[in-house]
ChimeraX commands (.cxc) that place a marker at each C-alpha (Angstrom):
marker #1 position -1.71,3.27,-3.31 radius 0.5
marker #1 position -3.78,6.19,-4.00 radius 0.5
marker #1 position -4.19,7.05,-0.04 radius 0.5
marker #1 position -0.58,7.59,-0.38 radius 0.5
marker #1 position -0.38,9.83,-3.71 radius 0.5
marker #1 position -3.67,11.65,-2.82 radius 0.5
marker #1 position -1.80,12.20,0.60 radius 0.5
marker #1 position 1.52,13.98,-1.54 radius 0.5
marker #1 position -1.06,16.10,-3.25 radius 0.5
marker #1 position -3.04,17.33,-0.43 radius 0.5
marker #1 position 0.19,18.19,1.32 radius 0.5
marker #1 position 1.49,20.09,-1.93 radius 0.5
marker #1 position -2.21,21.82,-1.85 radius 0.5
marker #1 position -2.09,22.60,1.42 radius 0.5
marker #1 position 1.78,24.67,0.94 radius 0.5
marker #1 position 3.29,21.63,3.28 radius 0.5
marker #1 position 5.94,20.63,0.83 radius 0.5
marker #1 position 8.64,19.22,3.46 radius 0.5
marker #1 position 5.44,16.67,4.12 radius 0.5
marker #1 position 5.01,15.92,0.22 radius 0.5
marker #1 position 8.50,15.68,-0.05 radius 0.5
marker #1 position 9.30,12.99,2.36 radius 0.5
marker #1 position 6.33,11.07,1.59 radius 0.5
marker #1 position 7.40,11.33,-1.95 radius 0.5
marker #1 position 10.49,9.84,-1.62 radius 0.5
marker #1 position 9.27,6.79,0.00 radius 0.5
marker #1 position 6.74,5.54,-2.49 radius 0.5
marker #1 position 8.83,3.68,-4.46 radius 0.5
marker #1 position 10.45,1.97,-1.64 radius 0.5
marker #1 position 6.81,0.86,-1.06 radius 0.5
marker #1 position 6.01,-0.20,-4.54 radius 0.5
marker #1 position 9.28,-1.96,-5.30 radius 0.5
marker #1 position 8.36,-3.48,-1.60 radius 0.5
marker #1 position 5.22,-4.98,-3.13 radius 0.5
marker #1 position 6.35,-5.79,-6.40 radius 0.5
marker #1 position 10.05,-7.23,-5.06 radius 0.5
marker #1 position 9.62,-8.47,-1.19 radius 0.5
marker #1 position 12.37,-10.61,-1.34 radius 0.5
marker #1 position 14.61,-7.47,-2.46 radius 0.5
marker #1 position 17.02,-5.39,-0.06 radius 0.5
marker #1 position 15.89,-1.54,0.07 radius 0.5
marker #1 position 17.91,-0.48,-2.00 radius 0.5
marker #1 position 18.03,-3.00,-4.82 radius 0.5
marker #1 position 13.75,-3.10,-5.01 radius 0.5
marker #1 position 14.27,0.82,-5.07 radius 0.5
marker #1 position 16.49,1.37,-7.55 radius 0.5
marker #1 position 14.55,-1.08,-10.08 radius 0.5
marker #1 position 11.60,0.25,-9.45 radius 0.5
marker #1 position 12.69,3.73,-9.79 radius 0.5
marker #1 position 15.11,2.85,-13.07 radius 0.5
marker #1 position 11.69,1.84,-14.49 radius 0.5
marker #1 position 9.42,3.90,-13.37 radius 0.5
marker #1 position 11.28,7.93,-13.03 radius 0.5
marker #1 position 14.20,7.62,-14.67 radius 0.5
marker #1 position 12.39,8.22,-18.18 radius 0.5
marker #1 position 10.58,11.24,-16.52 radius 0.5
marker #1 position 13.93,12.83,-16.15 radius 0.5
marker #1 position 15.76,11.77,-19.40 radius 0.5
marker #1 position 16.14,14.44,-21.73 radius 0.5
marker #1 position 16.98,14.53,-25.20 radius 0.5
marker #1 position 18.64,16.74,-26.63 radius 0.5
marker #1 position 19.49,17.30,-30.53 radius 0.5
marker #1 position 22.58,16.29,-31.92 radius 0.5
marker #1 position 24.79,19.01,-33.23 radius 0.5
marker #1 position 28.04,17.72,-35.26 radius 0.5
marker #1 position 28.89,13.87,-36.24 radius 0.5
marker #1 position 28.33,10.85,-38.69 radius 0.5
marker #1 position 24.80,10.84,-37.20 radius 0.5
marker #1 position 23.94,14.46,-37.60 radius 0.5
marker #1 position 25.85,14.86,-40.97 radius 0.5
marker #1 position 23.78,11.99,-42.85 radius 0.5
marker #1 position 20.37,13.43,-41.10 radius 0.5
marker #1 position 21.37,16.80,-42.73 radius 0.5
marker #1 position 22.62,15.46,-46.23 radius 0.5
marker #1 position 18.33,14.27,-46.27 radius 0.5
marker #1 position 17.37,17.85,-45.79 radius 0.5
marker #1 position 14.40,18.59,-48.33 radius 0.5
marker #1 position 15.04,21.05,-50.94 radius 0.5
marker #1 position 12.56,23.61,-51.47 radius 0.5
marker #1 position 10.30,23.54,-54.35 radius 0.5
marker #1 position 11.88,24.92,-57.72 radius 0.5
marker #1 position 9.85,28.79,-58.99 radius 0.5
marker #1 position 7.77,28.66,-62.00 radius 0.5
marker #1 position 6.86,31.67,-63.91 radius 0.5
marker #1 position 2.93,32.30,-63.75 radius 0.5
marker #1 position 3.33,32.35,-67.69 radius 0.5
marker #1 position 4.35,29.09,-67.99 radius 0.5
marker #1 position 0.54,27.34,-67.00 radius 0.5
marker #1 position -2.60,28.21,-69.33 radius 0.5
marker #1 position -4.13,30.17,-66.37 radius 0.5
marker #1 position -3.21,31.85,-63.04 radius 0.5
marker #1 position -5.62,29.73,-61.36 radius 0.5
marker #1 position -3.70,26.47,-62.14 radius 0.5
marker #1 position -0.39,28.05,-60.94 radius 0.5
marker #1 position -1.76,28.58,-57.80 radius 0.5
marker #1 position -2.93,25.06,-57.48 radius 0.5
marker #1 position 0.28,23.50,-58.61 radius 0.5
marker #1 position 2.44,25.91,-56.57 radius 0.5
marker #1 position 0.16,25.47,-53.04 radius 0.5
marker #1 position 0.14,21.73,-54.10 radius 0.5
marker #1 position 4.23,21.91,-53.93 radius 0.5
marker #1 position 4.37,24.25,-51.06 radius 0.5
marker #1 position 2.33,21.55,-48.99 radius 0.5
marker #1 position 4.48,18.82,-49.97 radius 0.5
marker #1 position 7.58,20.64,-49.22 radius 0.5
marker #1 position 6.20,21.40,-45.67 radius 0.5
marker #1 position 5.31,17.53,-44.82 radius 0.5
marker #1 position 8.45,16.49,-46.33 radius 0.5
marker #1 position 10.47,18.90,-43.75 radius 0.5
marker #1 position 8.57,17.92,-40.71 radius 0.5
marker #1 position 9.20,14.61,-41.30 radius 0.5
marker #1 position 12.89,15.71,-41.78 radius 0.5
marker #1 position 12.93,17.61,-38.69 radius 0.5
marker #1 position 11.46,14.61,-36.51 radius 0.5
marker #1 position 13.95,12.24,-37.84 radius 0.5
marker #1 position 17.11,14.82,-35.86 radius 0.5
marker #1 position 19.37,12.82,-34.21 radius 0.5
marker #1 position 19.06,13.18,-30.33 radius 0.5
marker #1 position 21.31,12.33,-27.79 radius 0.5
marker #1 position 19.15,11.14,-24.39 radius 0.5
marker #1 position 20.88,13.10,-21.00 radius 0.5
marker #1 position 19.59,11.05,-17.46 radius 0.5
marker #1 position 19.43,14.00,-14.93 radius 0.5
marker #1 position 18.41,11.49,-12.19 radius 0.5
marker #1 position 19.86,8.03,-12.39 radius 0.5
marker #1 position 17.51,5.90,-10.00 radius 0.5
marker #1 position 20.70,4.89,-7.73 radius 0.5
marker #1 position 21.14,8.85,-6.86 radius 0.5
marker #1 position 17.44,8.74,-6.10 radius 0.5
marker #1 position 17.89,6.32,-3.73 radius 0.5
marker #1 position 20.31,8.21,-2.31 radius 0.5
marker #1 position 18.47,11.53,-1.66 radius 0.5
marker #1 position 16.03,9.37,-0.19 radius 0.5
marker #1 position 18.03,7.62,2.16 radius 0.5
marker #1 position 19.66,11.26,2.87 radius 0.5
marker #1 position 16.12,13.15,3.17 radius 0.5
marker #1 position 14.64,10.22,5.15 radius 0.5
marker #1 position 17.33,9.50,7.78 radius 0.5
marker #1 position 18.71,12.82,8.46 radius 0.5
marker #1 position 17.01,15.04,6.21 radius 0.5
marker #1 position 19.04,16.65,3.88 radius 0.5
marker #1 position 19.68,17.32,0.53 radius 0.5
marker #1 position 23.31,16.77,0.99 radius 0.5
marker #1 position 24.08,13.06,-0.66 radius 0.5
marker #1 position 27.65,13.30,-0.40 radius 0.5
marker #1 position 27.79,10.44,2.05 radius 0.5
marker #1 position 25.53,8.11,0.39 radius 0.5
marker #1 position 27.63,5.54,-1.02 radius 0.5
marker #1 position 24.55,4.99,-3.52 radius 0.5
marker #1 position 25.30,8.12,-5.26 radius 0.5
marker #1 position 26.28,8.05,-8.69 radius 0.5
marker #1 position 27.11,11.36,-10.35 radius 0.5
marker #1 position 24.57,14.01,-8.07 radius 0.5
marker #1 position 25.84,14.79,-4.62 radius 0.5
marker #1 position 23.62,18.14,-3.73 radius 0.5
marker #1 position 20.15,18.90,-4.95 radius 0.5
marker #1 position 18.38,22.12,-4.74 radius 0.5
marker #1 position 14.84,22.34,-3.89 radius 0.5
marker #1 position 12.60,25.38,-5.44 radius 0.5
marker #1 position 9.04,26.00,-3.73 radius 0.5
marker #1 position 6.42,26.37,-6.29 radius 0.5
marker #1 position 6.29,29.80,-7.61 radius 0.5
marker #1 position 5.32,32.06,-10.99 radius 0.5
marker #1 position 7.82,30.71,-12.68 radius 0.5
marker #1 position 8.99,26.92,-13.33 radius 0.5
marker #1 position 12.59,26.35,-12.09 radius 0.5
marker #1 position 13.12,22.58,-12.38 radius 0.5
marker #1 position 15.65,19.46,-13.82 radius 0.5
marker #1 position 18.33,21.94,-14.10 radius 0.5
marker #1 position 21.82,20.57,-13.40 radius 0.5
marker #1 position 24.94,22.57,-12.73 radius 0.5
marker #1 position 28.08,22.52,-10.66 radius 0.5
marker #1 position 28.81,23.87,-6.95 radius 0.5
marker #1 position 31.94,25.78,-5.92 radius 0.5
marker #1 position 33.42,22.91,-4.78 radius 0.5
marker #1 position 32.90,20.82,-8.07 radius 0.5
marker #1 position 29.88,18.67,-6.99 radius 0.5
marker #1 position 26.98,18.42,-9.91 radius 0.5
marker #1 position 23.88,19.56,-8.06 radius 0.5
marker #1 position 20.31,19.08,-9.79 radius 0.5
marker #1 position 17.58,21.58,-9.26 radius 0.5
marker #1 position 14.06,20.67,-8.75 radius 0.5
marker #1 position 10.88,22.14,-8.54 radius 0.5
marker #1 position 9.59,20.51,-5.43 radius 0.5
marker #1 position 5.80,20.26,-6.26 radius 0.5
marker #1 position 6.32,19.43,-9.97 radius 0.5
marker #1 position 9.00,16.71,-8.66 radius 0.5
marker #1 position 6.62,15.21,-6.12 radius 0.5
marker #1 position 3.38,15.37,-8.67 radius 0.5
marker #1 position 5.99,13.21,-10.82 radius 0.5
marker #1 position 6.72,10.50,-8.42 radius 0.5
marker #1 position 2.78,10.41,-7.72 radius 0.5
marker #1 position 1.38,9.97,-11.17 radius 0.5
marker #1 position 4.22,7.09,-11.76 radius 0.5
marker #1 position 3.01,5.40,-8.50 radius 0.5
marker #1 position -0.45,5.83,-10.20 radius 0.5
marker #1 position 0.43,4.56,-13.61 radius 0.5
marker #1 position 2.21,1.89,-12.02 radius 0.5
marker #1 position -0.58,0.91,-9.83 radius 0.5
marker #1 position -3.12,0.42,-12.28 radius 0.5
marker #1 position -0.78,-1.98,-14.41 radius 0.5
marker #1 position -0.16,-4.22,-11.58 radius 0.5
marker #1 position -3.74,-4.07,-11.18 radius 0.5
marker #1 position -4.33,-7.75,-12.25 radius 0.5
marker #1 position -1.63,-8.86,-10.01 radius 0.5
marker #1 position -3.17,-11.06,-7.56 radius 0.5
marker #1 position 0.00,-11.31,-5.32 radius 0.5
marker #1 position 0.79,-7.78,-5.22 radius 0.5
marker #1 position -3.06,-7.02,-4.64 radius 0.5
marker #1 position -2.80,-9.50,-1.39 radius 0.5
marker #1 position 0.66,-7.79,-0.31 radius 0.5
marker #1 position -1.52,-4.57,-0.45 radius 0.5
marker #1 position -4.30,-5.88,1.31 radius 0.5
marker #1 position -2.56,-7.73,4.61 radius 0.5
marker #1 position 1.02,-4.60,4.88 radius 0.5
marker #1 position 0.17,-1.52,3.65 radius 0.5
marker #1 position -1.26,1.05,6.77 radius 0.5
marker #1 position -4.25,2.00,7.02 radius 0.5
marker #1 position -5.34,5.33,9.40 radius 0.5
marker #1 position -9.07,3.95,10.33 radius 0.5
marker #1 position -11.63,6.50,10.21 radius 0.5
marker #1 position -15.07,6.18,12.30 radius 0.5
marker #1 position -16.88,4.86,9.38 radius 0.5
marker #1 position -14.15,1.93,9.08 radius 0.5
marker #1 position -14.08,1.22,12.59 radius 0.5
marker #1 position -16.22,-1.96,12.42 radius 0.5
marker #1 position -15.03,-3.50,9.37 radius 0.5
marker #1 position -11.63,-3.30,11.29 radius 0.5
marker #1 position -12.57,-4.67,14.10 radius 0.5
marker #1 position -13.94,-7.43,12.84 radius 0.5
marker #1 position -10.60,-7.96,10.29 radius 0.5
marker #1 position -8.21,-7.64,13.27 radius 0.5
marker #1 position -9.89,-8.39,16.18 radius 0.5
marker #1 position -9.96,-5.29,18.19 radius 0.5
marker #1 position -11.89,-4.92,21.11 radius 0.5
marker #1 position -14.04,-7.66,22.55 radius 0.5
marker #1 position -11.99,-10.76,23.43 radius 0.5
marker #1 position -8.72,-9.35,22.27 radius 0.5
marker #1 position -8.82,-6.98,25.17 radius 0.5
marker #1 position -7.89,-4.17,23.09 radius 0.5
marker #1 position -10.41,-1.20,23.24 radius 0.5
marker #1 position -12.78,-0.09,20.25 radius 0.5
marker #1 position -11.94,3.14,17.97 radius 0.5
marker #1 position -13.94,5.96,18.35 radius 0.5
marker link #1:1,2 radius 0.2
marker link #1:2,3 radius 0.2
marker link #1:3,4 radius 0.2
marker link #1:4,5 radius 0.2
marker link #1:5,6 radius 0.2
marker link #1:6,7 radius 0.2
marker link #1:7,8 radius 0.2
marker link #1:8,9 radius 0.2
marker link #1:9,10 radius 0.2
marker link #1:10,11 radius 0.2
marker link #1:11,12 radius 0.2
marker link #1:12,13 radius 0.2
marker link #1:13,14 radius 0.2
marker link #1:14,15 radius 0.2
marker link #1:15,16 radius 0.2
marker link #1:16,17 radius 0.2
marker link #1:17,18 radius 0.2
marker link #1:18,19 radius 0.2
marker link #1:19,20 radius 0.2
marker link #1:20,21 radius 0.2
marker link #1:21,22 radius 0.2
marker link #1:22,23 radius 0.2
marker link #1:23,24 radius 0.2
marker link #1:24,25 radius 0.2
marker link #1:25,26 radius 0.2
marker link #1:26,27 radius 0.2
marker link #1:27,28 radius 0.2
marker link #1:28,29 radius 0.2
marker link #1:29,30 radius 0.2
marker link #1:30,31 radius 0.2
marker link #1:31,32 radius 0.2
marker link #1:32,33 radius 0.2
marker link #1:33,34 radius 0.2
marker link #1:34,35 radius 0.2
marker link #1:35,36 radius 0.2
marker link #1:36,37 radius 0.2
marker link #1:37,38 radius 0.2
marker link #1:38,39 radius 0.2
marker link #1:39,40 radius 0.2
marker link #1:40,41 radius 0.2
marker link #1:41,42 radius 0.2
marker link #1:42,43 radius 0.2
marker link #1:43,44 radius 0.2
marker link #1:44,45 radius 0.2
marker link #1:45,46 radius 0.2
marker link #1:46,47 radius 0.2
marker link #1:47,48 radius 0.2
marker link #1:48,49 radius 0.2
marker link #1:49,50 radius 0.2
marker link #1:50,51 radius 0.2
marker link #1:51,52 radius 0.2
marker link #1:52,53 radius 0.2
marker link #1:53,54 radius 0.2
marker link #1:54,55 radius 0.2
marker link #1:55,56 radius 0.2
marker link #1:56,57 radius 0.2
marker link #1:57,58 radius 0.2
marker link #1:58,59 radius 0.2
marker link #1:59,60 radius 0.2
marker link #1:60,61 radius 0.2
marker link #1:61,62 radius 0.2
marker link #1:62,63 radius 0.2
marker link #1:63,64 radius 0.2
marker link #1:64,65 radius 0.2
marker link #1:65,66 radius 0.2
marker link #1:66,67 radius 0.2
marker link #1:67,68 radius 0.2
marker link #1:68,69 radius 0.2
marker link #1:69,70 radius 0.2
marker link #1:70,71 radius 0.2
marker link #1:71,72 radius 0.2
marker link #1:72,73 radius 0.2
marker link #1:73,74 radius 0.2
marker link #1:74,75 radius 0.2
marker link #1:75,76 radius 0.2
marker link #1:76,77 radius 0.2
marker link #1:77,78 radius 0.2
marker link #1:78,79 radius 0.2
marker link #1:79,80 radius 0.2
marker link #1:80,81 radius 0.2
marker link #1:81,82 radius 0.2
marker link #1:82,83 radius 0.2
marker link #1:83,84 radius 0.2
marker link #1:84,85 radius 0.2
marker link #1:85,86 radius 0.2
marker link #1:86,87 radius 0.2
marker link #1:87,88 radius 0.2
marker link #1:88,89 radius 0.2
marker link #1:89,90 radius 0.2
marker link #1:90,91 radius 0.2
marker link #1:91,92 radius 0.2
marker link #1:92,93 radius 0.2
marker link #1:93,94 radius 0.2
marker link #1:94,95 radius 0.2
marker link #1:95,96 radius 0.2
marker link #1:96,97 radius 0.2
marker link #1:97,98 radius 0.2
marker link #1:98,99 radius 0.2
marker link #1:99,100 radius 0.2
marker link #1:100,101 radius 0.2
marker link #1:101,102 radius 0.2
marker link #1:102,103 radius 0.2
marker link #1:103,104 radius 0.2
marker link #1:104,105 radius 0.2
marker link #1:105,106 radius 0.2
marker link #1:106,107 radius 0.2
marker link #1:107,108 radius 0.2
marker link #1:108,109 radius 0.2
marker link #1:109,110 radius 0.2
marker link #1:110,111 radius 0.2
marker link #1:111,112 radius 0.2
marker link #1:112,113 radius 0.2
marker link #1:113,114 radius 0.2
marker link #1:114,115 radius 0.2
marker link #1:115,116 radius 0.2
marker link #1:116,117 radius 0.2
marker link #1:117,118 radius 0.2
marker link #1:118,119 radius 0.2
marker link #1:119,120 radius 0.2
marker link #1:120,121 radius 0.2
marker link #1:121,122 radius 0.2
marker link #1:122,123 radius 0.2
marker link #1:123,124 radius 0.2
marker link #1:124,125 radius 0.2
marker link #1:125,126 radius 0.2
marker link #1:126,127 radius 0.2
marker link #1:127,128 radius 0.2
marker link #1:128,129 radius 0.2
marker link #1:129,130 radius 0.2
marker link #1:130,131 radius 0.2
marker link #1:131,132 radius 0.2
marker link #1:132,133 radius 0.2
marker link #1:133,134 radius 0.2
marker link #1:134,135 radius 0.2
marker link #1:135,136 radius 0.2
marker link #1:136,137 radius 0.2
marker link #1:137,138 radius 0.2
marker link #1:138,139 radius 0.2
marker link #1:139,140 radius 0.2
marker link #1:140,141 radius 0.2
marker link #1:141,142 radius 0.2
marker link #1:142,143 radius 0.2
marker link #1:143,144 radius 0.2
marker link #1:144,145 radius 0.2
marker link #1:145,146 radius 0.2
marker link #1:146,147 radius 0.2
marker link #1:147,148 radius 0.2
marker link #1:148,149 radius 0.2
marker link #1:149,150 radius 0.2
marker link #1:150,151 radius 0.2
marker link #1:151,152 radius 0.2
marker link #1:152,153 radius 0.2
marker link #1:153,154 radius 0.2
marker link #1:154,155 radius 0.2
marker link #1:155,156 radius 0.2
marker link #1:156,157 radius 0.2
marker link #1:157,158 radius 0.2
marker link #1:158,159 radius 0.2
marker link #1:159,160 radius 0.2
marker link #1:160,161 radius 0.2
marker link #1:161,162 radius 0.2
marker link #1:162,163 radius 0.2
marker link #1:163,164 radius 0.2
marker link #1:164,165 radius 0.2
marker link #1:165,166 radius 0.2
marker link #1:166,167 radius 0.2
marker link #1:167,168 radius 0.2
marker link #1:168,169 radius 0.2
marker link #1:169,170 radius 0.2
marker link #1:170,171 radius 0.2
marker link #1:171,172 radius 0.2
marker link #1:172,173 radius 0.2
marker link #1:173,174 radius 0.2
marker link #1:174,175 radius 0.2
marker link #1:175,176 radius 0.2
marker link #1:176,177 radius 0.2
marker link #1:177,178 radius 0.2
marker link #1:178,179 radius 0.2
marker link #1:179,180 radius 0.2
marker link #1:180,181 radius 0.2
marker link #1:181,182 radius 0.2
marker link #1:182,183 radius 0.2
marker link #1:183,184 radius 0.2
marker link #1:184,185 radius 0.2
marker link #1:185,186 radius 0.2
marker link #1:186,187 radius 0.2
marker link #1:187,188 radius 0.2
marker link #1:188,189 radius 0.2
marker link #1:189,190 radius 0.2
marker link #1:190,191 radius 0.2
marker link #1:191,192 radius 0.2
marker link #1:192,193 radius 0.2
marker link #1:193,194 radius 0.2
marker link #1:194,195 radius 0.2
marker link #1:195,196 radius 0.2
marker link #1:196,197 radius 0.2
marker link #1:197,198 radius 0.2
marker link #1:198,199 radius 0.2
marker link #1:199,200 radius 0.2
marker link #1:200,201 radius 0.2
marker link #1:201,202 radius 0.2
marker link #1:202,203 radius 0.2
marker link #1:203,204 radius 0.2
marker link #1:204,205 radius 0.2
marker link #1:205,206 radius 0.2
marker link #1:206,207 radius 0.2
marker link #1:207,208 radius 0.2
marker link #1:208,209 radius 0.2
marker link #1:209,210 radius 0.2
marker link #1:210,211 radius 0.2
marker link #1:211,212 radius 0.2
marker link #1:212,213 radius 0.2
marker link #1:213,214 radius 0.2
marker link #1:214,215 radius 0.2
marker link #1:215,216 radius 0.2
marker link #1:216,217 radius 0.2
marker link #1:217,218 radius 0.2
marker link #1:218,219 radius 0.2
marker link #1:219,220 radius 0.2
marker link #1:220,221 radius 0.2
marker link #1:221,222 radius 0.2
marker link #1:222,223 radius 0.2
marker link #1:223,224 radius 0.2
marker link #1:224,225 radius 0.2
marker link #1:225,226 radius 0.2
marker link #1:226,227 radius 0.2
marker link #1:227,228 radius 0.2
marker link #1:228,229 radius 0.2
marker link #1:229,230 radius 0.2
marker link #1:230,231 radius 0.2
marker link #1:231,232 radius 0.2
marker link #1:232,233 radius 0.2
marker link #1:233,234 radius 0.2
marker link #1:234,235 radius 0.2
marker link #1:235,236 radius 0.2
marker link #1:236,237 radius 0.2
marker link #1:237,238 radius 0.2
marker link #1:238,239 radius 0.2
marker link #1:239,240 radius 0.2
marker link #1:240,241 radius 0.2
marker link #1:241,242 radius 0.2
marker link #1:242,243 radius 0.2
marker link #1:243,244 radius 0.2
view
């Protein structure tokens, strides 16, 4: 798989996002492919994407106001009490036992503050994925309104890479529709490092590793012509004529 991914980034390198885009947007229609033959499209695409992106584009955001929130606050730490410098037989211990409490009151709060309730927000469900995929990749557009595998995104708004990071924001059009906002390269550098991460687990997989080998493309370059010829038979008695 990394022909593909290192494909997405040389296109995002190169300023060709419409190229990393599209290519994007079909990896995990080739890695549920592998992993899933027997799946429809959409079905192998959706798991593999529910999986694999959806956590990418959860967000969780803190809890403001119920049972949750008001038991996580009645925990809150309570600062440590003053003591009058007079009240230890030197300054020097004072200072010791009043750093010694300071400390402890600091652990004791971060603890507190990473046991806040959250509440996790999914920006891009996997079946509105599939969507903008089947929207980008058979009539490109960002419009999904017609893809019956939306869910809850019908318009998404792509942002070229810039000085300033613009992505995963969601919002409402004039007309009512939610529309999510991405950062195109940051969105595509996403999709690539899953495809990565979820290459190297599968790894030991012998049939996925022989799906690989005999489906995925391969563009032969003049150093792989022979090997390939010899594989599928071009040239010689197949009548075909050599590469390069």
């Amino acid at each position: 798989m990394k022909r593909f991914t290192q494909a997405v980034r040389l296109a995002l390198a190169n300023g060709n996002s419409y190229s990393a885009l599209l290519t994007a947007l079909a990896l995990p229609d080739i890695c549920g492919g592998l992993e899933n033959p027997k799946q429809g499209s959409k079905d192998r695409y959706v798991g593999w994407a529910r999986q694999w992106i959806e956590p990418v584009y959860t967000v969780q955001f803190n809890v403001w106001e119920g049972p949750a929130f008001d038991a996580w606050e009645a925990e809150r730490p309570l600062r440590p009490t003053f003591t009058f410098p007079s009240s230890y037989e030197d300054y020097g211990r004072y200072q010791e036992d009043r750093d010694r409490r300071q400390a402890a009151y600091e652990a004791e709060y971060e603890a507190w503050s990473n046991r806040r309730p959250k509440r996790p927000s999914l920006f891009l469900p996997a079946e509105d994925l599939y969507a903008l995929r089947c929207a980008m990749l058979h009539s490109g557009s960002d419009n999904a309104e017609e893809q019956r595998a939306a869910q809850t995104l019908k318009r998404y708004c792509f942002i070229a890479p810039g000085p300033y990071t613009v992505h995963n924001n969601s919002g409402l059009d004039d007309r009512g529709n939610r529309v999510l906002q991405l950062q195109v390269d940051i969105f595509c550098k996403d999709i690539a490092d899953k495809v990565d991460e979820w290459d190297t687990t599968v790894a030991g997989n012998a049939a996925i590793q022989s799906r690989k080998e005999r489906e995925l493309v391969w563009i032969i370059t003049p150093d792989m012509t022979e090997q390939w010829h010899s594989r599928f038979g071009l040239g010689g008695s197949s009548g075909l004529p050599r590469v390069g």
